[in-house]
C-alpha positions in Angstrom: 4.1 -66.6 -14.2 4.3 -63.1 -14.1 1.2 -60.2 -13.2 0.7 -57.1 -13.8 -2.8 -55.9 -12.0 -5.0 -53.4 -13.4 -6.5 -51.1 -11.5 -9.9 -52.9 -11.2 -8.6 -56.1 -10.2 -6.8 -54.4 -7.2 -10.0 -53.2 -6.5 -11.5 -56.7 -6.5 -8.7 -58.0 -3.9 -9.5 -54.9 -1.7 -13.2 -56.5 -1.5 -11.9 -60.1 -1.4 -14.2 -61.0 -4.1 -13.9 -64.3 -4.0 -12.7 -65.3 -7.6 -9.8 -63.2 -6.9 -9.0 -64.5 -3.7 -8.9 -68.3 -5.1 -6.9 -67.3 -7.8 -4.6 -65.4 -6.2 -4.6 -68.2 -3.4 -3.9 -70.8 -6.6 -0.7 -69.0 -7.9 2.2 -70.9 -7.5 5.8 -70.0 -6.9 7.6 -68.0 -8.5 4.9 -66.2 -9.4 5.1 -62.4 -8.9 2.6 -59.5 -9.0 3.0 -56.0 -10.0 1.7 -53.0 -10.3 2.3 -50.1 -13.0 2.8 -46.4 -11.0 0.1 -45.7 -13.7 -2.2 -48.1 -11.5 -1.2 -46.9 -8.3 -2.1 -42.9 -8.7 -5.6 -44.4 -9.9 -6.0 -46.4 -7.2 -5.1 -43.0 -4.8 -7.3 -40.7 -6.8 -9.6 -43.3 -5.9 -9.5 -42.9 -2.3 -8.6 -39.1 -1.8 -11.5 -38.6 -4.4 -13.8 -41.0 -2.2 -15.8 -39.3 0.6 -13.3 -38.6 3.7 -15.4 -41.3 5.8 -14.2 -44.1 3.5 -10.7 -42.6 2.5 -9.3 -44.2 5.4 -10.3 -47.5 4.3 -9.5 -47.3 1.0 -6.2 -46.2 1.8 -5.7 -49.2 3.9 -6.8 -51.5 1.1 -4.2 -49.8 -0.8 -1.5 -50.9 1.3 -2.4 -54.7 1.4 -2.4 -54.6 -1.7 0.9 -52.7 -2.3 2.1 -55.3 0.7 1.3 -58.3 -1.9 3.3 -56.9 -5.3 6.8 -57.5 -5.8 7.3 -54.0 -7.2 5.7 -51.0 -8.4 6.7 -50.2 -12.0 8.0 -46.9 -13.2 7.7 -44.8 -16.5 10.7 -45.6 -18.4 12.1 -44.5 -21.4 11.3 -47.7 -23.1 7.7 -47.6 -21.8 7.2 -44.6 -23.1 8.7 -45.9 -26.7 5.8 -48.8 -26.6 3.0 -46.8 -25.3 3.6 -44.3 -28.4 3.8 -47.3 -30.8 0.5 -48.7 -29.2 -1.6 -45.5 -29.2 -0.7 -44.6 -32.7 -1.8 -47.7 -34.0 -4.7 -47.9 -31.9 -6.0 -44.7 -33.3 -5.3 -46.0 -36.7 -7.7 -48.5 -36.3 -9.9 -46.3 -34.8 -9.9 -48.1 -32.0 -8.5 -45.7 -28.9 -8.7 -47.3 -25.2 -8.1 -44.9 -22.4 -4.3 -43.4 -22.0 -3.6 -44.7 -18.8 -4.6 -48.1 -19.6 -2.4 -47.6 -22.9 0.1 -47.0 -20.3 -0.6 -49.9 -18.4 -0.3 -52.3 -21.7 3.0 -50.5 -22.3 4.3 -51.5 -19.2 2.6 -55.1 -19.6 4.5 -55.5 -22.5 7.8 -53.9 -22.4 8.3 -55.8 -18.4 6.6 -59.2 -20.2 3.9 -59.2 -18.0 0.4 -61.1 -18.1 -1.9 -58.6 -17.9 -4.9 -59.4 -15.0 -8.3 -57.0 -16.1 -11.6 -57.0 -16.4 -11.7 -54.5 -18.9 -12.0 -56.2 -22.4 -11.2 -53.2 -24.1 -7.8 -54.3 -23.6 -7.8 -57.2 -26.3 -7.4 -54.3 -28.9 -4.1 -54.2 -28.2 -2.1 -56.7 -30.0 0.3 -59.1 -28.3 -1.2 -58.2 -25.2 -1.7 -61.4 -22.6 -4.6 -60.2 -21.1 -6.4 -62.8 -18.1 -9.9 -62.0 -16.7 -9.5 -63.4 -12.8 -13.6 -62.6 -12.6 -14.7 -65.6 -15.5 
């Protein structure tokens, strides 16, 4: 099996809550984790945006978690081609979801990747594999 982490789920892992931790403790080879560049700057607005006491800390977290993912996704052309596709039919439903998480499904789908969120806005998008490591 094959991850992509959202943003919030990083955030978890940072904290060690421990539903995370078991399942990232239960994943079995070969499975990989990765992150979305999308994911990343979020994750760094976080902590430059966090009071300069904690920034330290949360940049640390950062790392450990970088340190776990097999790689950190790019942009791509073909990224780009799915999140338009998603985004317009999204708002033909009425049914928007944030742009960088329509980025982060883009990337989910185009690299074939289970998504791991706790943000169920993310079943609007269809085809999506979307897995809540909180329930």
């Amino acid at each position: 099996m094959r991850y992509l982490l959202d943003s919030n789920t990083c955030s978890h892992i940072h904290r060690e809550t421990p539903a995370v931790v078991i399942r990232l403790a239960s994943l079995t080879r070969p499975a990989a984790l990765y992150l979305s560049v999308v994911v990343q700057g979020e994750l760094l607005y976080g902590a430059y945006h966090a009071p300069r006491a904690m920034r330290a800390k949360l940049l640390r977290g950062i790392r450990r978690v970088l340190g776990r993912v097999a790689d950190v996704l790019p942009l791509t052309p073909a990224v780009a081609e799915r999140y338009g596709h998603i985004k317009a039919e999204l708002a033909a439903r009425g049914a928007l979801i944030p742009s960088n998480d329509v980025w982060i499904a883009a990337t989910a789908l185009e690299e074939d990747l289970i998504l791991v969120s706790d943000d169920a806005h993310f079943e609007r998008v269809p085809g999506l594999t979307v897995e809540n490591w909180l329930r």
